[in-house]
Biopython code that builds the backbone (N, CA, C, O; Angstrom):
import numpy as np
from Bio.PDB.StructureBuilder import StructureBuilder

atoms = [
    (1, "UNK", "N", (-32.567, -48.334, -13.592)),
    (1, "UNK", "CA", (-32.363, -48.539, -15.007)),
    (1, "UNK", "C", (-33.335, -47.687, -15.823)),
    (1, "UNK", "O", (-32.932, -46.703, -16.443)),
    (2, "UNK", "N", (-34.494, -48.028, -15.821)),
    (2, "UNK", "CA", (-35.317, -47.355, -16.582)),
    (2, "UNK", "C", (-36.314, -46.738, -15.597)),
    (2, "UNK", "O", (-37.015, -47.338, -14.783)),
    (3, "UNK", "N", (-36.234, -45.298, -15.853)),
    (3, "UNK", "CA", (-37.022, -44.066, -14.825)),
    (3, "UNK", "C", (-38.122, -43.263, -15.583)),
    (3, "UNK", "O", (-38.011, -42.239, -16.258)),
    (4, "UNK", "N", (-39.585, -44.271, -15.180)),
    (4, "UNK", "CA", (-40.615, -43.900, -16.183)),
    (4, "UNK", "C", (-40.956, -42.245, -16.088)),
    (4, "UNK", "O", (-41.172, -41.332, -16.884)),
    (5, "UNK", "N", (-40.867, -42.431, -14.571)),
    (5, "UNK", "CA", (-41.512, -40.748, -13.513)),
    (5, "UNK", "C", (-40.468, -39.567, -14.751)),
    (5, "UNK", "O", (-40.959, -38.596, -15.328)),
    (6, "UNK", "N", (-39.215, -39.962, -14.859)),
    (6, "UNK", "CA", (-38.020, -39.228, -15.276)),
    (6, "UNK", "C", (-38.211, -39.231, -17.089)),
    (6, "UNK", "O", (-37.791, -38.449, -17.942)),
    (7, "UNK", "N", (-38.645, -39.888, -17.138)),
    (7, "UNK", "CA", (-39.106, -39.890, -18.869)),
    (7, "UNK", "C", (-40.110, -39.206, -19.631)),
    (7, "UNK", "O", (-40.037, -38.730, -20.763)),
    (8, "UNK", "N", (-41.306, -39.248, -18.603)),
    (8, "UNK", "CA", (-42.710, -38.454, -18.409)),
    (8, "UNK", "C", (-42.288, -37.220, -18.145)),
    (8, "UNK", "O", (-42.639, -36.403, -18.997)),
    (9, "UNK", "N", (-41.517, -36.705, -17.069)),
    (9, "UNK", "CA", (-41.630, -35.565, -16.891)),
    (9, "UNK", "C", (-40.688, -34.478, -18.098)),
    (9, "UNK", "O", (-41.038, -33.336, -18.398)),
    (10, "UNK", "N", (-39.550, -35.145, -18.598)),
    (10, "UNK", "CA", (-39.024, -35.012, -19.803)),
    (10, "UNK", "C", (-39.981, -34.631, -21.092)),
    (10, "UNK", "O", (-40.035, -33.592, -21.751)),
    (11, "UNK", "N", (-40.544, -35.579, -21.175)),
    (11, "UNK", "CA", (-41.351, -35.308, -22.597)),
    (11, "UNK", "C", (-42.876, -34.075, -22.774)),
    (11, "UNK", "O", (-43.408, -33.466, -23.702)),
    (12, "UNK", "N", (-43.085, -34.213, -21.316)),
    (12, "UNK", "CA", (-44.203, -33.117, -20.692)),
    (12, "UNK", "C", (-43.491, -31.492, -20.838)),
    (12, "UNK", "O", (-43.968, -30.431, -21.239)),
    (13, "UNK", "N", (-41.948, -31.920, -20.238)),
    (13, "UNK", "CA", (-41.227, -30.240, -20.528)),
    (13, "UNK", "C", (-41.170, -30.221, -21.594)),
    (13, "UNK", "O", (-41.736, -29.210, -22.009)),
    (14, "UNK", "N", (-40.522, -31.191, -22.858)),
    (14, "UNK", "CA", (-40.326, -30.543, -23.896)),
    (14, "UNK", "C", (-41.710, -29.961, -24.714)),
    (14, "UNK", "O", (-41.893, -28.989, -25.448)),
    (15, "UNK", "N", (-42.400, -30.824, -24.315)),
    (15, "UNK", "CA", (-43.683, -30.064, -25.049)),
    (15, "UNK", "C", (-44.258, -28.671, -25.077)),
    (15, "UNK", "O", (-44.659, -28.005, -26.032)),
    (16, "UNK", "N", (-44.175, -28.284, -23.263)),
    (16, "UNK", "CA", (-44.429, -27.308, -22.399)),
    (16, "UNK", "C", (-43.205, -26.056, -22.903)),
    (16, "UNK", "O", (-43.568, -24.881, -22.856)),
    (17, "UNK", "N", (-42.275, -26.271, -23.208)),
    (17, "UNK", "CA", (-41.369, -25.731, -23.530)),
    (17, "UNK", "C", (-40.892, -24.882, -25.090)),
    (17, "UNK", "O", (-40.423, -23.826, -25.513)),
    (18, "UNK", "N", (-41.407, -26.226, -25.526)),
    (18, "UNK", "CA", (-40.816, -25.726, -27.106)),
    (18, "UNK", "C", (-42.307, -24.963, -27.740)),
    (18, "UNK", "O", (-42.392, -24.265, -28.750)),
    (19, "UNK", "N", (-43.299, -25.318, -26.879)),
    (19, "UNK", "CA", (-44.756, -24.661, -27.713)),
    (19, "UNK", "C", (-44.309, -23.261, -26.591)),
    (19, "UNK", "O", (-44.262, -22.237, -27.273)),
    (20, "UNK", "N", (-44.087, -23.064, -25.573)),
    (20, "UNK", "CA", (-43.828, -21.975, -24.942)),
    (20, "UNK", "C", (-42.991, -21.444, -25.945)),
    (20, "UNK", "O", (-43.473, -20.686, -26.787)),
    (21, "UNK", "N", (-42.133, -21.663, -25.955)),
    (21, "UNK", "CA", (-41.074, -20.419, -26.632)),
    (21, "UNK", "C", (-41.194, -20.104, -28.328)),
    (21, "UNK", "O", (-40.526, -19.344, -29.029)),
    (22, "UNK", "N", (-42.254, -20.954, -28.649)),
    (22, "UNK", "CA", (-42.718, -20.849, -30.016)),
    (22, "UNK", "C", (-43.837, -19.781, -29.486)),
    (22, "UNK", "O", (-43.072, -18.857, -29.206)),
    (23, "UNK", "N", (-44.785, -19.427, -29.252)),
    (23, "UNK", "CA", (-45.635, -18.691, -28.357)),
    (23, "UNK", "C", (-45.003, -17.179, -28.382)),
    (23, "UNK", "O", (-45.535, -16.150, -28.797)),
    (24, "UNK", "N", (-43.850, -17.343, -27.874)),
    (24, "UNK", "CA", (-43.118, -16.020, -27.010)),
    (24, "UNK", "C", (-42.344, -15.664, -28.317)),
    (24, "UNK", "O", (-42.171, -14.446, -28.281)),
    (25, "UNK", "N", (-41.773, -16.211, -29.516)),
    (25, "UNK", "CA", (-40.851, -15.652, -30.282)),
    (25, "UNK", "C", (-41.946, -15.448, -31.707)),
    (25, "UNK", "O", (-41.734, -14.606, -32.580)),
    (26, "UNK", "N", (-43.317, -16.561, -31.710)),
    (26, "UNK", "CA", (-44.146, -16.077, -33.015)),
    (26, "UNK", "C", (-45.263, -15.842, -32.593)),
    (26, "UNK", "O", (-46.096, -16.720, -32.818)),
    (27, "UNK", "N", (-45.681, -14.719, -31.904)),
    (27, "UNK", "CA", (-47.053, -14.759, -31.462)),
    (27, "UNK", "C", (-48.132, -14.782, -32.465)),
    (27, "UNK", "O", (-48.956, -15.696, -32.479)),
    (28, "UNK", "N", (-48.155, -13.802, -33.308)),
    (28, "UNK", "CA", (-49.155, -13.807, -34.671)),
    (28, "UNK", "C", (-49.258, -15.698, -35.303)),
    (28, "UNK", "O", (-50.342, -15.819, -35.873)),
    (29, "UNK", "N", (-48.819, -16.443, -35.317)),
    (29, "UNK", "CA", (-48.886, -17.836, -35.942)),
    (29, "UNK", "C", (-49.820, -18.060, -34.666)),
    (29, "UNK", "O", (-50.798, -18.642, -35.136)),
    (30, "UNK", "N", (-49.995, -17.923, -33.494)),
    (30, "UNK", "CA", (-50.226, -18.520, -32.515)),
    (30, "UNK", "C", (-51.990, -17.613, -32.206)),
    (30, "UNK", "O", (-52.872, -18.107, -31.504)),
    (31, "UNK", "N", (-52.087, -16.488, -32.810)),
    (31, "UNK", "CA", (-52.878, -15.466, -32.552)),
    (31, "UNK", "C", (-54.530, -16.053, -32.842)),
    (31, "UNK", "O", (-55.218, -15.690, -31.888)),
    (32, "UNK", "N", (-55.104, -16.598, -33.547)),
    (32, "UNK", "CA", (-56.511, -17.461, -34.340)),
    (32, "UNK", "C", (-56.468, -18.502, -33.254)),
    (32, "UNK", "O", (-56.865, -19.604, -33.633)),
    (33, "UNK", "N", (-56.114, -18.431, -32.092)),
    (33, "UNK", "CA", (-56.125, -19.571, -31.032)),
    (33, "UNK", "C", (-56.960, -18.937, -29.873)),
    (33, "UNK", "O", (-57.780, -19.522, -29.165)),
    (34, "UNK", "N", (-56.529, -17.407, -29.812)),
    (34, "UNK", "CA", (-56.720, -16.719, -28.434)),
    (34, "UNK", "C", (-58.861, -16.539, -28.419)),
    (34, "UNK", "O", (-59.453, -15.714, -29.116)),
    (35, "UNK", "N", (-59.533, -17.495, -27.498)),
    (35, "UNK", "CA", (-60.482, -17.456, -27.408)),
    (35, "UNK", "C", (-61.210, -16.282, -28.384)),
    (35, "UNK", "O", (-60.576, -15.233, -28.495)),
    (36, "UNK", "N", (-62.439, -16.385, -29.066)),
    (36, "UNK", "CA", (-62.967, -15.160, -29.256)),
    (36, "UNK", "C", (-63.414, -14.403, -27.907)),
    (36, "UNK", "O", (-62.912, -13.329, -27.579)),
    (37, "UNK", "N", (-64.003, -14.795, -27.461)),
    (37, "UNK", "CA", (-64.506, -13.881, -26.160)),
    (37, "UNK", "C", (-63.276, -12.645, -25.696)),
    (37, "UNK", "O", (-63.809, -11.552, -25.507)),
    (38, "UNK", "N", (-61.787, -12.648, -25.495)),
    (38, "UNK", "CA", (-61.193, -12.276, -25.283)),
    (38, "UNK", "C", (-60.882, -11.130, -26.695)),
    (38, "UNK", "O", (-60.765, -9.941, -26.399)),
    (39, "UNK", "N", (-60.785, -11.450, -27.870)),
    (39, "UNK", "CA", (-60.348, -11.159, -29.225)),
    (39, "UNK", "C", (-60.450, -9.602, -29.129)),
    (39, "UNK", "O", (-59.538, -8.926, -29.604)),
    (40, "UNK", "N", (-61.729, -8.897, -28.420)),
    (40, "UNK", "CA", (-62.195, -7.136, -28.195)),
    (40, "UNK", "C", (-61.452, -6.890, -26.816)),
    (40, "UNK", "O", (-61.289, -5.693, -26.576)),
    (41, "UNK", "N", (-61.097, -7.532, -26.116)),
    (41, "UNK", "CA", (-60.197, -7.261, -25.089)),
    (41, "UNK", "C", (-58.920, -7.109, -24.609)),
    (41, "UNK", "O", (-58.455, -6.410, -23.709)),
    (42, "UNK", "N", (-58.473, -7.845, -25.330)),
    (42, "UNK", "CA", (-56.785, -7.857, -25.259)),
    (42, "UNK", "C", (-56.389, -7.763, -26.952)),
    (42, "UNK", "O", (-56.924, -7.967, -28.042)),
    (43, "UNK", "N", (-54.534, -7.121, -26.148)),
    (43, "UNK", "CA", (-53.296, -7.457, -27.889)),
    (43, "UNK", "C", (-53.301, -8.760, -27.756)),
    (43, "UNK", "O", (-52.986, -9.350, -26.722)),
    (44, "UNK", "N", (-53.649, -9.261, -28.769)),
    (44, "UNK", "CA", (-53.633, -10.620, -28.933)),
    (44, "UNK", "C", (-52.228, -11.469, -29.008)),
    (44, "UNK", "O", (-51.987, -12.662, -28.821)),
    (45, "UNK", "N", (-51.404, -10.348, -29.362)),
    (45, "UNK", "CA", (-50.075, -11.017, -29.199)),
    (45, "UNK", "C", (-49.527, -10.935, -27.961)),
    (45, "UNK", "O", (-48.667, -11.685, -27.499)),
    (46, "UNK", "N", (-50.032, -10.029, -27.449)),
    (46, "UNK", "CA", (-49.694, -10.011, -25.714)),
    (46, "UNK", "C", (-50.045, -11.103, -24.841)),
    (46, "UNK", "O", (-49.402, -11.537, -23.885)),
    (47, "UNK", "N", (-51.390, -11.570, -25.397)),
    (47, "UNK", "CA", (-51.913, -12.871, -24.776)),
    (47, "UNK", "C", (-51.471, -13.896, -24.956)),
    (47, "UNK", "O", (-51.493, -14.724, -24.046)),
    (48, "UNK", "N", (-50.902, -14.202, -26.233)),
    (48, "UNK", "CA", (-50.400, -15.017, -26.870)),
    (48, "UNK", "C", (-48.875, -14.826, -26.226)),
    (48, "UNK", "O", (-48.790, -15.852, -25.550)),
    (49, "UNK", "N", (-48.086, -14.373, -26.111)),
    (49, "UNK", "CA", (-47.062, -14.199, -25.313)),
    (49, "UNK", "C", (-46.997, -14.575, -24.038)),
    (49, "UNK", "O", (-45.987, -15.214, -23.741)),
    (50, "UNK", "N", (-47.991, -14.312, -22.959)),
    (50, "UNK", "CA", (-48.714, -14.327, -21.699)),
    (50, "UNK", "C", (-48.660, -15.844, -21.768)),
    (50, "UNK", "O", (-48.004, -16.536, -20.990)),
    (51, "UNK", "N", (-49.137, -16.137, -22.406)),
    (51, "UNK", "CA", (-49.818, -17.679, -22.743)),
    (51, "UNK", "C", (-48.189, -18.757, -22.525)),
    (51, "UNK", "O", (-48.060, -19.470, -21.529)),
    (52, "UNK", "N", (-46.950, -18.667, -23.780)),
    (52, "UNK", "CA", (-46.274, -18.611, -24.049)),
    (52, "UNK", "C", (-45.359, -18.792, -22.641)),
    (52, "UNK", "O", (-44.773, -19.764, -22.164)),
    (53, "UNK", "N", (-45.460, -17.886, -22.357)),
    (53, "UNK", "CA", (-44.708, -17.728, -20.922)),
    (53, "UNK", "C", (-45.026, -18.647, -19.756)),
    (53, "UNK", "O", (-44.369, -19.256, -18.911)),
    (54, "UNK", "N", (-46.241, -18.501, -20.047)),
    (54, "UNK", "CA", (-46.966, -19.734, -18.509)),
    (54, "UNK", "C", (-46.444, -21.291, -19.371)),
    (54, "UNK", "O", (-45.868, -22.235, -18.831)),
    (55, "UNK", "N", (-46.726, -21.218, -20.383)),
    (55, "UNK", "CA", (-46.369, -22.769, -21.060)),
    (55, "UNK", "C", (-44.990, -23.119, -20.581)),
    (55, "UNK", "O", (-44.780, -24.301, -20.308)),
    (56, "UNK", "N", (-43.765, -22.010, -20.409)),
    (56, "UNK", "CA", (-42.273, -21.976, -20.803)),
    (56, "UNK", "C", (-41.993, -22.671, -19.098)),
    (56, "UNK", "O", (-41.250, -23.543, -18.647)),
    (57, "UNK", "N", (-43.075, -21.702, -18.490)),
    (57, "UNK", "CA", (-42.705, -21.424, -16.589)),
    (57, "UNK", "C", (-43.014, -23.018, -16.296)),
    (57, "UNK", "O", (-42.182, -23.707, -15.707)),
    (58, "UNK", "N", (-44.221, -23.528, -16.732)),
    (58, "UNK", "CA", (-44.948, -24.844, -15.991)),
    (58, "UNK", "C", (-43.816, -25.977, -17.251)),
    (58, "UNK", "O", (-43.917, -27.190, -17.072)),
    (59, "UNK", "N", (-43.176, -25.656, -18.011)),
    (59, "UNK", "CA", (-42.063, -26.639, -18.959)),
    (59, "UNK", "C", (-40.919, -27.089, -17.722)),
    (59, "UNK", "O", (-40.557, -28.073, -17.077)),
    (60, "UNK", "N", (-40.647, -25.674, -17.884)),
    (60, "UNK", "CA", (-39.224, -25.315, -17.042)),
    (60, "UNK", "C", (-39.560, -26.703, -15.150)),
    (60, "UNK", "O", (-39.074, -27.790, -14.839)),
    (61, "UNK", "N", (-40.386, -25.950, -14.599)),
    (61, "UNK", "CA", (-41.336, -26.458, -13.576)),
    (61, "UNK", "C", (-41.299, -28.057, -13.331)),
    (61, "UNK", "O", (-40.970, -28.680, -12.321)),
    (62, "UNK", "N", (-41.704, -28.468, -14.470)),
    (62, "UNK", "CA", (-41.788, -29.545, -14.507)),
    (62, "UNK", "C", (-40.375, -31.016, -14.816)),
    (62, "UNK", "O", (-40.237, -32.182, -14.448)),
    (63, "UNK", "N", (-39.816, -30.307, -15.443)),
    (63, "UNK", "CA", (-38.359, -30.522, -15.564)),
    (63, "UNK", "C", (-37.675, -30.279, -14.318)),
    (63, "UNK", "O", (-36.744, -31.055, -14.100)),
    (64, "UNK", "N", (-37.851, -29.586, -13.631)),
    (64, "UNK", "CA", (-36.938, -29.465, -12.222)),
    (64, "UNK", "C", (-37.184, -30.946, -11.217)),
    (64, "UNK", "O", (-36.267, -31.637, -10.773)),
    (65, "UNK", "N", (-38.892, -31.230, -10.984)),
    (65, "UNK", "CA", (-38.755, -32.335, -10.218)),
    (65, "UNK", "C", (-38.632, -31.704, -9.054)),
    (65, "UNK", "O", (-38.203, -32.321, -8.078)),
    (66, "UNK", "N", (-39.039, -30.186, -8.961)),
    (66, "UNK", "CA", (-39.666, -29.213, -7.493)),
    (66, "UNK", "C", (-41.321, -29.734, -7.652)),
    (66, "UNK", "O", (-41.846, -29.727, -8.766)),
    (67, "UNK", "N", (-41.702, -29.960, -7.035)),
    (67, "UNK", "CA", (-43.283, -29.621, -6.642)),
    (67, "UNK", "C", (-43.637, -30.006, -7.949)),
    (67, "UNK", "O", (-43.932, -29.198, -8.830)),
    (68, "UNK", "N", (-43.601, -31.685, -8.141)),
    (68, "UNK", "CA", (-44.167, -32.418, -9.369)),
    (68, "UNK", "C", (-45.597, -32.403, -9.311)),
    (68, "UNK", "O", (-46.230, -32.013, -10.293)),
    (69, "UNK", "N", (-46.192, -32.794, -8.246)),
    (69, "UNK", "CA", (-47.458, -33.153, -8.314)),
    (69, "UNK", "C", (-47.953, -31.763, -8.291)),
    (69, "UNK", "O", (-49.058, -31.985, -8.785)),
    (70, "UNK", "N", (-47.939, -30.276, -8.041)),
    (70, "UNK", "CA", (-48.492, -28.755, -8.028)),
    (70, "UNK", "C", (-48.169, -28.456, -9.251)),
    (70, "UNK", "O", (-48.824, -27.513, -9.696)),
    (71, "UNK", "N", (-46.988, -29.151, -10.348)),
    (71, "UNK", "CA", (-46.911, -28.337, -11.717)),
    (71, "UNK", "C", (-47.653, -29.265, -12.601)),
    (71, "UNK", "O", (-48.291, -28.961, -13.609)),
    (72, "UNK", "N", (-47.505, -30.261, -12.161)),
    (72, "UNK", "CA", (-48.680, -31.198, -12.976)),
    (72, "UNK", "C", (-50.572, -30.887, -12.687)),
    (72, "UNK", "O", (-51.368, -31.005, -13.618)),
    (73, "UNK", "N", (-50.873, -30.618, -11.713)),
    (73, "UNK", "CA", (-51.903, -29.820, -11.359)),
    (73, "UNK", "C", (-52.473, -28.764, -12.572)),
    (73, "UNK", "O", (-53.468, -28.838, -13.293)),
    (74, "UNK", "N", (-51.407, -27.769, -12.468)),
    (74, "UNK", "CA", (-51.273, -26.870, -12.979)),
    (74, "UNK", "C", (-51.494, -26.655, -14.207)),
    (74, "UNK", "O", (-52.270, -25.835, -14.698)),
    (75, "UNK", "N", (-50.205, -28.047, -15.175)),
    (75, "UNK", "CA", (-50.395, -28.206, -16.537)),
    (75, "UNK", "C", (-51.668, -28.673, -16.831)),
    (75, "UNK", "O", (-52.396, -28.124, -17.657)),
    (76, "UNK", "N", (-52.039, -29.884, -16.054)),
    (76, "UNK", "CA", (-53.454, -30.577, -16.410)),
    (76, "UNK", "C", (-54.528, -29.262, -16.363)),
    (76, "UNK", "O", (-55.524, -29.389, -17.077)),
    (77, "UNK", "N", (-54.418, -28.157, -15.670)),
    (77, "UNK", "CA", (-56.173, -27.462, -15.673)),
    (77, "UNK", "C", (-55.450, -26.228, -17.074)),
    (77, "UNK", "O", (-56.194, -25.731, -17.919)),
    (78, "UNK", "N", (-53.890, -25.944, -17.017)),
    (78, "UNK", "CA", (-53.615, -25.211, -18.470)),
    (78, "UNK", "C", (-54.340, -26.360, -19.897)),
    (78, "UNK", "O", (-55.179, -26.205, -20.784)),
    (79, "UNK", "N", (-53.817, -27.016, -19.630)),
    (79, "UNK", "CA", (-54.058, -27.912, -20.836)),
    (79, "UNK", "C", (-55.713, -28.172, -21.090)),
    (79, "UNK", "O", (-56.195, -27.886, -22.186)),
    (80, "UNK", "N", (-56.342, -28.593, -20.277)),
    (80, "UNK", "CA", (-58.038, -28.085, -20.016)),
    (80, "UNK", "C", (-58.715, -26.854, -20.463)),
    (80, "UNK", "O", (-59.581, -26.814, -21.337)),
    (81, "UNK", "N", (-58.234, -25.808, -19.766)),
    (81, "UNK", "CA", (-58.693, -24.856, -20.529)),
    (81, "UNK", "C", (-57.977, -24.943, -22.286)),
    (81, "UNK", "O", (-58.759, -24.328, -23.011)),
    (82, "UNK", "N", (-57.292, -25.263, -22.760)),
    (82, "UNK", "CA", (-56.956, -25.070, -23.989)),
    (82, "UNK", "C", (-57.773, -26.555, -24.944)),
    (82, "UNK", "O", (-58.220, -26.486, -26.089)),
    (83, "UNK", "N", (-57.764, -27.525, -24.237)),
    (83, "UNK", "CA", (-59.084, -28.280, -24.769)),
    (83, "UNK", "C", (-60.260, -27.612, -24.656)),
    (83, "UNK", "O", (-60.537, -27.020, -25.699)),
    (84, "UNK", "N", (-61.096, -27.475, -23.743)),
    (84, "UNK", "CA", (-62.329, -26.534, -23.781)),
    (84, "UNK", "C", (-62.745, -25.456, -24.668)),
    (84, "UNK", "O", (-63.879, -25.081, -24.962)),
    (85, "UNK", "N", (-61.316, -24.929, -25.128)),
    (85, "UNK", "CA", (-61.320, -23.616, -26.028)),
    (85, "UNK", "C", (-61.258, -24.341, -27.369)),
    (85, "UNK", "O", (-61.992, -24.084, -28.324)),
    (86, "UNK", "N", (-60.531, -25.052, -27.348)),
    (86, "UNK", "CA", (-60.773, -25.693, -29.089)),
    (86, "UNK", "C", (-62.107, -26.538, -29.216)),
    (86, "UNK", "O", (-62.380, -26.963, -30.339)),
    (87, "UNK", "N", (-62.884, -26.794, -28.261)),
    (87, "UNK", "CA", (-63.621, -27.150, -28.653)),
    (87, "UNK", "C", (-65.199, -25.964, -28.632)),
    (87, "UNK", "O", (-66.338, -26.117, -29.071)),
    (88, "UNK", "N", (-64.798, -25.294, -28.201)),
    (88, "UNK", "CA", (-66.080, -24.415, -28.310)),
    (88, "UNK", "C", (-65.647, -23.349, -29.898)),
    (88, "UNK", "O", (-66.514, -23.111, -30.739)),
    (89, "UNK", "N", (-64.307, -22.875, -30.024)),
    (89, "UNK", "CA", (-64.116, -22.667, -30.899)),
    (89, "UNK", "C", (-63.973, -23.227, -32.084)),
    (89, "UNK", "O", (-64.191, -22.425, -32.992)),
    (90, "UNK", "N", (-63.632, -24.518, -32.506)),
    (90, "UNK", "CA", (-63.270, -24.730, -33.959)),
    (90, "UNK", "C", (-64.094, -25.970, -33.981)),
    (90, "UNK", "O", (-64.482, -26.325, -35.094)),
    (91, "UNK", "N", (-64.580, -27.014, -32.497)),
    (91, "UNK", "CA", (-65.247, -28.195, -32.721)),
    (91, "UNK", "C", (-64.058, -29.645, -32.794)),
    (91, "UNK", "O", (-62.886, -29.341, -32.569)),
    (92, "UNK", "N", (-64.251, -30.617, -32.988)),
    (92, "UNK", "CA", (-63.807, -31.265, -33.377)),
    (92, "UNK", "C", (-62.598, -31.451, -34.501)),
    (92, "UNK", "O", (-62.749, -31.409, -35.722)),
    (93, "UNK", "N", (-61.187, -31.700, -33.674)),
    (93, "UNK", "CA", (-59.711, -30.961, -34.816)),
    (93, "UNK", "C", (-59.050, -32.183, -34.826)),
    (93, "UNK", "O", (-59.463, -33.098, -34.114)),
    (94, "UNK", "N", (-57.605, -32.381, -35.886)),
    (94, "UNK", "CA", (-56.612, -33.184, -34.995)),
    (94, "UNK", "C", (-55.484, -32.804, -34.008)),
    (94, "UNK", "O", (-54.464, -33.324, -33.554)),
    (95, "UNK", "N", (-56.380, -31.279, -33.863)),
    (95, "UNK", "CA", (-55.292, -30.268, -33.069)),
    (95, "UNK", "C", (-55.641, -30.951, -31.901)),
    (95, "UNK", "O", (-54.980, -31.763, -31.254)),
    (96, "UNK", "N", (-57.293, -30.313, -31.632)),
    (96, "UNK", "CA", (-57.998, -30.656, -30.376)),
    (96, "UNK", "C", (-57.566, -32.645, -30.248)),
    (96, "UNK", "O", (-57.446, -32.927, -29.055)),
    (97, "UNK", "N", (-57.439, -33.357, -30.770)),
    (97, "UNK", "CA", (-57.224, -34.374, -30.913)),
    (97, "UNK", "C", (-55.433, -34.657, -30.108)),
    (97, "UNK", "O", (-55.174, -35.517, -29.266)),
    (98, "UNK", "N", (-54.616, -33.809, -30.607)),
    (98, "UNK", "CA", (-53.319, -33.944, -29.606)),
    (98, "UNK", "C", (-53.488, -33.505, -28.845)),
    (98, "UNK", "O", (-53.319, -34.292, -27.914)),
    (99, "UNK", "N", (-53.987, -31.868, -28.259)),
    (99, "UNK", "CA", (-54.177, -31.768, -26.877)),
    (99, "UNK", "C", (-54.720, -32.292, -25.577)),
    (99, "UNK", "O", (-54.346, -32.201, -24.408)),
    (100, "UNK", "N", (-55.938, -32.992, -26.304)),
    (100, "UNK", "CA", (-56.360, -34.175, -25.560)),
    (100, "UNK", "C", (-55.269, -35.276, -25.194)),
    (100, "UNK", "O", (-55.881, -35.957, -24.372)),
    (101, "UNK", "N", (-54.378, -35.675, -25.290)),
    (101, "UNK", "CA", (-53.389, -36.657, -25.598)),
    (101, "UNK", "C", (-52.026, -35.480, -24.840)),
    (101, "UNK", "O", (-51.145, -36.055, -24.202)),
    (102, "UNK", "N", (-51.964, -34.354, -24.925)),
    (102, "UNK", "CA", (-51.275, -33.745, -24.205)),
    (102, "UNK", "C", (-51.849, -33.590, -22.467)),
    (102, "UNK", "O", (-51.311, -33.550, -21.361)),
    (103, "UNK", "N", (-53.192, -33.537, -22.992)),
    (103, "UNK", "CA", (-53.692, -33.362, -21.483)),
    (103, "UNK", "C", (-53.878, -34.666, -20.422)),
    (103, "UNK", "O", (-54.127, -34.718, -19.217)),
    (104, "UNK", "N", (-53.694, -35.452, -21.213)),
    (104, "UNK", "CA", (-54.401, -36.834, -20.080)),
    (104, "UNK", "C", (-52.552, -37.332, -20.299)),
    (104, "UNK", "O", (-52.240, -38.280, -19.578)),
    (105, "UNK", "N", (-51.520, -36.827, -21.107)),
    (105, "UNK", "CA", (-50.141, -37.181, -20.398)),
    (105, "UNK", "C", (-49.582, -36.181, -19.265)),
    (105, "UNK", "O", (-48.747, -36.638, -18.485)),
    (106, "UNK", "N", (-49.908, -35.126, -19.161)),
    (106, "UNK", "CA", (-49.831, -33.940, -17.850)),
    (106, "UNK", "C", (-50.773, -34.769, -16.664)),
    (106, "UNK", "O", (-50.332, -35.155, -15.582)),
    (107, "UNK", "N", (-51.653, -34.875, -16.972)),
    (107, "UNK", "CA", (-52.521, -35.779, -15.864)),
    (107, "UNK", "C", (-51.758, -36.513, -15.233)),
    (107, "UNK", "O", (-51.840, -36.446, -14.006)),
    (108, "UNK", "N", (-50.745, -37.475, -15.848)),
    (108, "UNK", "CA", (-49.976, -38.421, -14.772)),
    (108, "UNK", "C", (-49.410, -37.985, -13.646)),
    (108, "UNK", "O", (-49.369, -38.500, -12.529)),
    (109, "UNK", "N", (-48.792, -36.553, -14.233)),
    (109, "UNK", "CA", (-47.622, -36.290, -12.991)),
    (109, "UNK", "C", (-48.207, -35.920, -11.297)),
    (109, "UNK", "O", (-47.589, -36.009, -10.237)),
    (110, "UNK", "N", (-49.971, -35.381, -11.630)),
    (110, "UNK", "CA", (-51.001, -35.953, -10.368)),
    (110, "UNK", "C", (-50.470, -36.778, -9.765)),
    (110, "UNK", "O", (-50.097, -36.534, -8.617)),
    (111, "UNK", "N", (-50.208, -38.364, -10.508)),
    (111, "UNK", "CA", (-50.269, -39.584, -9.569)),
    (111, "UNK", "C", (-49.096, -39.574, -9.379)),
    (111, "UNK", "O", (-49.029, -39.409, -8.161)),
    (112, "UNK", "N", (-48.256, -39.628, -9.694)),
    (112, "UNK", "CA", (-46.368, -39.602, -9.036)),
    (112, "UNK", "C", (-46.843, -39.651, -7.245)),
    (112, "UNK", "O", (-47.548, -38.891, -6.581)),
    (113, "UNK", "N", (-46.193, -40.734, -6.938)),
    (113, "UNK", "CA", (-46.115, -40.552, -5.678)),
    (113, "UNK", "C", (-44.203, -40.161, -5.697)),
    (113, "UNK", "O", (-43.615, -39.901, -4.647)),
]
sb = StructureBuilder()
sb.init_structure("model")
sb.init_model(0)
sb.init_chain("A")
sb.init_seg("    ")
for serial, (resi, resn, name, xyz) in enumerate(atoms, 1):
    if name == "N":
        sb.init_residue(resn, " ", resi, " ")
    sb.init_atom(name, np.array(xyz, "f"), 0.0, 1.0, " ", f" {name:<3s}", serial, name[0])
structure = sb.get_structure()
């Protein structure tokens, strides 16, 4: 009747998904994100694209219900590094505030047995 594993992994793709392909079709909106450290190193829209793409791959990934517990892995240390970065960059947000909340819901798909 009600399929929590199947609901979670749903709402994890769409997230993974729709910020992916927002990523890949507006990179410049997305660009004031890409670490400074990187900013003298890379097209920032390239990264931002790059970025975009891994979000779209681990969406897609996760929605299949192949290798739940390796794309959840995956999302949880993506989603980590993108907490870590908002917080060395901007401090305390209500951005950094959903990603946190994005990251500890990627965390579940770990425990899926």
């Amino acid at each position: 009747m009600f399929n929590r594993k199947l609901i979670t992994r749903i709402g994890i793709s769409f997230i993974f998904v729709i910020f992916g392909v927002w990523e890949i079709v507006q990179p410049g909106y997305w660009s004031g994100f890409v670490p400074r450290f990187l900013k003298d190193f890379v097209d920032l829209s390239l990264a931002v694209q790059i970025h975009g793409a891994t979000l779209l791959a681990l969406g897609l990934g996760v929605l299949s219900g192949f290798q739940t517990k390796k794309f959840g892995i995956a999302s949880t240390l993506v989603m980590a590094s993108i907490v870590f970065s908002l917080i060395l960059n901007f401090g305390f947000s209500d951005i950094l505030i959903r990603d946190v909340v994005i990251l500890l819901f990627a965390s579940t798909l770990i425990f899926e047995d």
